[in-house]
Structures are given as C-alpha cells and as structure tokens.
C-alpha positions in Angstrom: 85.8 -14.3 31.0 82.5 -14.9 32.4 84.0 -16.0 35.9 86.0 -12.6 36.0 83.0 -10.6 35.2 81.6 -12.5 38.6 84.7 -11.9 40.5 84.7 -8.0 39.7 80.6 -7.5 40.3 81.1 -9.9 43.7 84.3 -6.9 44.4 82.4 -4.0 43.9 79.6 -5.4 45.7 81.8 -5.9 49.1 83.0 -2.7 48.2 80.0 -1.0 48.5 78.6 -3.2 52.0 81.8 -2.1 53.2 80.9 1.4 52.6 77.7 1.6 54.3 79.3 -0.7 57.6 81.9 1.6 57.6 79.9 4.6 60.0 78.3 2.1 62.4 81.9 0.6 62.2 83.6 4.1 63.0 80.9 4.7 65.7 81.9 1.2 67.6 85.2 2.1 67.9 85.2 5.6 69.0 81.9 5.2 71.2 82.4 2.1 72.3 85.6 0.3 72.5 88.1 3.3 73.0 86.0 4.4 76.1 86.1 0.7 77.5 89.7 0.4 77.0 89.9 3.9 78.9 88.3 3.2 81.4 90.4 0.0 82.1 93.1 2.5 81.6 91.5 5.1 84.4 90.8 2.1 86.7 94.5 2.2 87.8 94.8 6.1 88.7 93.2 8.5 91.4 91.9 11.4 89.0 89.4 13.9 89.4 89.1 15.2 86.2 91.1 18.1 86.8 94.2 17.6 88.6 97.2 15.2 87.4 96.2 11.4 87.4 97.8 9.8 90.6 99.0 5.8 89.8 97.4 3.6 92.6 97.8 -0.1 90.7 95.0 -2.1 92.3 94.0 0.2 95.0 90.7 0.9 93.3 89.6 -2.5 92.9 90.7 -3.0 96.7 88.9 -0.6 98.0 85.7 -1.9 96.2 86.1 -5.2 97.0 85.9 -3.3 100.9 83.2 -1.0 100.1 79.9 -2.3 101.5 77.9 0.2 99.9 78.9 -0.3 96.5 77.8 -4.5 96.8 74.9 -3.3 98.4 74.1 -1.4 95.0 75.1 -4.2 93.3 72.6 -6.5 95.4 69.8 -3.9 94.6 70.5 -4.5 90.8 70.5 -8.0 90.6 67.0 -8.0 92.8 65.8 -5.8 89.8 67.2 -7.8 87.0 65.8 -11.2 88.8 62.3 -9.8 88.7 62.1 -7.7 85.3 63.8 -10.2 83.5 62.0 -13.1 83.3 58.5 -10.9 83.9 59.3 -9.2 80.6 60.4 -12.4 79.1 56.8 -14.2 79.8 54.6 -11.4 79.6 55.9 -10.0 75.9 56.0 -13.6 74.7 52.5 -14.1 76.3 50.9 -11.3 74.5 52.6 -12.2 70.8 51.2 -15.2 70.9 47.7 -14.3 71.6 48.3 -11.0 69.1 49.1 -13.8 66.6 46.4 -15.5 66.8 44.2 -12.2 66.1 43.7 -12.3 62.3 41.5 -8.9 62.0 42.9 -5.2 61.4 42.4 -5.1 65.2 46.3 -7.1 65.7 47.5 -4.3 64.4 46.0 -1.4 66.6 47.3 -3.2 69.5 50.8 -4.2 68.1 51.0 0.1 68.0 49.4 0.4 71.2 51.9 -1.8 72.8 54.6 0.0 71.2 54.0 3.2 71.9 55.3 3.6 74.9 58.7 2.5 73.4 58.6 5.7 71.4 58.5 8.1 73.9 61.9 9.3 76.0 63.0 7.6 79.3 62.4 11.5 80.7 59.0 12.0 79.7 57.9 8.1 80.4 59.5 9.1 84.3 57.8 12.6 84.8 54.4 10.7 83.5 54.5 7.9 86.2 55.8 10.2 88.8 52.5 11.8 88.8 50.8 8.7 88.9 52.8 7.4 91.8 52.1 11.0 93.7 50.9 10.0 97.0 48.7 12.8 97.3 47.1 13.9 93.7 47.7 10.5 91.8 45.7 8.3 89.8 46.6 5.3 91.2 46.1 6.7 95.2 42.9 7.5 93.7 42.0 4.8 92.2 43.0 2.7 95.5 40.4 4.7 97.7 37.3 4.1 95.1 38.5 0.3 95.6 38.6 1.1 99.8 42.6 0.8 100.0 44.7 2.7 101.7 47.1 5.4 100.2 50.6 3.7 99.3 53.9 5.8 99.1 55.1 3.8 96.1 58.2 6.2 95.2 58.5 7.4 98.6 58.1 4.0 100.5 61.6 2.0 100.6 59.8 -1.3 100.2 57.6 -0.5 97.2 59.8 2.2 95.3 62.5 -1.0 93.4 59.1 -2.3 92.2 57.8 0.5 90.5 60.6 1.6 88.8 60.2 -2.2 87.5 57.0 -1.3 86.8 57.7 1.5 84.5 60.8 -1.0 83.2 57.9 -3.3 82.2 55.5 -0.8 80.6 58.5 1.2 78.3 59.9 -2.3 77.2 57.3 -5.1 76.7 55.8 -3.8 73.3 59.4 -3.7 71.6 60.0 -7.0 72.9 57.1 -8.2 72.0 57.6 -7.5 68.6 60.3 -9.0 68.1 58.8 -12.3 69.4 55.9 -11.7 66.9 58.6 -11.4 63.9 59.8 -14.7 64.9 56.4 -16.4 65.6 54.8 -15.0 62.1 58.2 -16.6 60.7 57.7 -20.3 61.3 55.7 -21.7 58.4 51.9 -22.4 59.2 52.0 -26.0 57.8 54.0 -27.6 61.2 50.8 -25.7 63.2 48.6 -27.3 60.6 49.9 -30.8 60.8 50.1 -31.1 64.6 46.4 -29.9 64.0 45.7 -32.6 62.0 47.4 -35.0 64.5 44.8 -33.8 67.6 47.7 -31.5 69.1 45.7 -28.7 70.7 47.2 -24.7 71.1 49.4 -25.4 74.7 50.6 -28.5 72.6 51.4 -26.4 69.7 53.1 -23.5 71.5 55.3 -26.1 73.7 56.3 -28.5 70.6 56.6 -26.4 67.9 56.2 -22.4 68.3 58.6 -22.0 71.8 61.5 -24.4 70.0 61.7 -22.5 66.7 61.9 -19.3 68.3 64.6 -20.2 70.6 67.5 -18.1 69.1 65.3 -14.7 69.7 64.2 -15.7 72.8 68.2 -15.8 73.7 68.5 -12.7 72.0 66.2 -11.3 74.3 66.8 -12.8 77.6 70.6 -11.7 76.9 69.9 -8.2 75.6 67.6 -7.4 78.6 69.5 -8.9 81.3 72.5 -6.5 79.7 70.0 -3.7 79.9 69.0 -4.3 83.5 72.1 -3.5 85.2 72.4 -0.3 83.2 69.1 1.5 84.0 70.1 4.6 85.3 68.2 7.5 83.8 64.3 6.4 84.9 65.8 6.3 88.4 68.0 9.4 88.4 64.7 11.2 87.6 61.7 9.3 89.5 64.0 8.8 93.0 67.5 9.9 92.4 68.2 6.5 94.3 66.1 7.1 97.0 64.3 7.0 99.6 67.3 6.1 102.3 69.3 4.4 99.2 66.5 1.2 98.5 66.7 2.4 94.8 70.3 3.1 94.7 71.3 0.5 92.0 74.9 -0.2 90.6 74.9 2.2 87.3 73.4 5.1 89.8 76.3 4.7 92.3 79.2 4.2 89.4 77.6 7.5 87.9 77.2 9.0 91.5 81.3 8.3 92.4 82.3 9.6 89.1 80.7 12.6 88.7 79.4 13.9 91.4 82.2 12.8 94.1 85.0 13.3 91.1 86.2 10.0 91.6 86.7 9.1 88.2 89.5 6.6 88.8 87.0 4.3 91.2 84.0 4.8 89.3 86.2 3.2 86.1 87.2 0.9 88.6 83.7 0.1 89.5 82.6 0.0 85.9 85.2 -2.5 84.3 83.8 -4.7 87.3 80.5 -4.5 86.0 81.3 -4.8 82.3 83.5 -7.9 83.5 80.2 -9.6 85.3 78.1 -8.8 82.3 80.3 -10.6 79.9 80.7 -13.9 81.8 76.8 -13.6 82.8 76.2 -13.3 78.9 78.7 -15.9 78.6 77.0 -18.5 81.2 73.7 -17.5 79.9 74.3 -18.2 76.6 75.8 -21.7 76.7 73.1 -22.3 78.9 70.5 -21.6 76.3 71.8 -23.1 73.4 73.4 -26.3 72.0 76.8 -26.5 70.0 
C-alpha cells in the first residue's frame, strides 16, 4: 500500500514537471526546430518571398561554394571568434577569481558593476560606443590627445573597426560570464583550498591544481556557448557599421541576413545558413570531445 502511495505522489509529481517544461518545450519546437528544418527545406528553391518557389536541388550550395564574398565573410567571423573567444574566456575567469577572493560587501558592488552592462539592449550598448568611437567629438579621441596620440578612426578605419566591435563584444559579455565562473568557483568546498594550504601550495598552485579542474564542465559550457554566439553577432554590427567600412566588418550572420532580406534571396541565404548551422555543430562537436574525457 505504502509503495503505491509512492508510485502515485512520484506520478503526479512528473505530472506537474511536465507541466511547467511544457512552454519552453512548445517554444523549442515552433521557434527553433521547425524554422531549422525550413530552412533546410528553403535551401533547395529560388524564392523571394513573393513569387512561386523555383526547385534548384543543389544550386544554392554551388553557387556558395563559388561565391568569394560570402567565405570572405566567413573568414571575417572566424578572425572575430579567434580573438573574443579565448579573451572573454581568460579575462571573465581572471576577474572571478580575484572577485572571490574579496570577502567584504565591496565583491558584491563589483559583481553588479560587471554585470550591468549585460542588462542593457545590444541597441543602446551600440549607440553608446558609437559616440565614444566618434572620431571627431568622442571620449576616447579625446582622451588620446591629452595622452599626445593621434586621432584614430576606429569604426571608420578598416583595420581597427573588427576590433572594436570585439571590444564592445567584450565589455556587454564579460560580467555574465563571469558570473557564472564565480557560481562554480564559490561551489567547490573550501577544505581542498585549505588542505593544499596546509601542504605549502601557494594561490597559482591552488588555482592550477584544484580551482581550474573542478570548474572544468562550466568552463566548456562557456567556451562552447560563446564560440556559438560569435558567429551569430549581427545586431551590434548592423547598427555601429552596417558591415562597413569597404566590407572589413561584413561578418557571416550580416551577409546571410543581407542576401535574405535585403537582396530577397531567401533560398541562398537558407542555403548559406544550414552551412553555418552545419559548421557550428561539428565545431561544438570537435570542441567538446576535445575538452572533456568519456
């Protein structure tokens, strides 16, 4: 009697966490997985959006594999994701493990601080570095000339404007990652740091032995999660440089987005995109196996 009392309460109880999976379930499928599968769908026609779909087979994926613009783009992204990436990685891990160290109210003034930027839309984060990147009324020009240097172009120079977009990449991104790094820092249990203590291990010894291992499975988390996010920035550069200037910010998302809507070649940029969500999952793929053990 007592077992089927168990059996009914474990029921309900998957009934209800069922229930309450069930919208972010819903939401998958219709905003995620039936658009992907679309798409793969689209990739074989010649459709703008308003006349009747045109059967092509492989034609779109031919013509990318011929389209020297578009791997340019792609060249462009994997630049940026090369340099944000492991920046990020180092620099948000850096500062939770000097944040964790702070034992004061202060840790968490700066744990918001960091964040904050996180909070704010990709819009308003864009327009507010535009005007600090203006060449002729911004901070930073301004700044440069009380230090005796120069006035740089950043968004308007072609060899400076990839980096600051990273640059903005950086400052939105680090204090969520960060966090995250804290979580799993504040979760290993104080008596390994106290015993390697004991031992004469000092804090490089610490953070290389015991802190970096046991926070492995977020630092893949991370390293996966941004890499994915890398090669879909598209909305700080449609509004700091709209892929300019003369293309050098012109990235892969930017150029799908570009084909599809504003050239109405919805059939290629599916084409282009399935490509792109094929190189993401074996990149995930590699970089996973690569990072942990079976």
């Amino acid at each position: 009697m007592k077992n089927k009392k168990l059996s009914k309460r474990k029921r309900r109880e998957a009934a209800v966490a069922y229930v309450f999976i069930l919208p972010d379930f819903i939401g998958l499928i219709v905003f995620v997985i039936i658009p992907i599968l679309y798409a793969f769908y689209i990739s074989f026609f010649e459709w703008d959006l308003i006349n009747e779909k045109v059967f092509v087979g492989l034609g779109n994926y031919v013509r990318m594999k011929n389209n020297a613009e578009w791997w340019q783009a792609l060249l462009r992204t994997v630049k940026l994701t090369l340099i944000y990436v492991p920046v990020l990685f180092v620099t948000s891990l850096f500062f939770a493990v000097l944040i964790s160290n702070i034992k004061s109210k202060a840790g968490s003034f700066i744990k918001t601080s960091f964040l904050m930027p996180f909070a704010i839309t990709s819009v308003i984060a864009s327009t507010l570095w535009m005007f600090l990147y203006n060449e002729k009324r911004g901070y930073l020009n301004a700044l440069l000339n009380l230090l005796g240097i120069k006035k740089q172009g950043f968004l308007g120079d072609g060899g400076q404007a990839l980096f600051c977009i990273i640059a903005v990449l950086l400052w939105i991104n680090l204090g969520y990652n960060m966090i995250l790094f804290l979580s799993a820092i504040k979760d290993i249990s104080q008596s390994y740091n106290e015993a390697a203590t004991i031992d004469g291990a000092n804090g490089w010894h610490i953070f290389r032995y015991i802190t970096f291992p046991l926070i492995k499975q977020t630092s893949v988390f991370i390293l996966i999660t941004t890499t994915i996010a890398s090669f879909q920035v598209l909305d700080l550069i449609m509004v700091m440089t709209k892929g300019g200037p003369a293309s050098a910010t012109e990235v892969g998302a930017l150029y799908i987005y570009d084909r599809s809507f504003n050239m109405m070649e919805m059939g290629y940029g599916s084409a282009l995109s399935v490509f792109l969500f094929l190189c993401l999952l074996v990149f995930s793929f590699v970089q996973l196996r690569l990072t942990t053990k079976e």
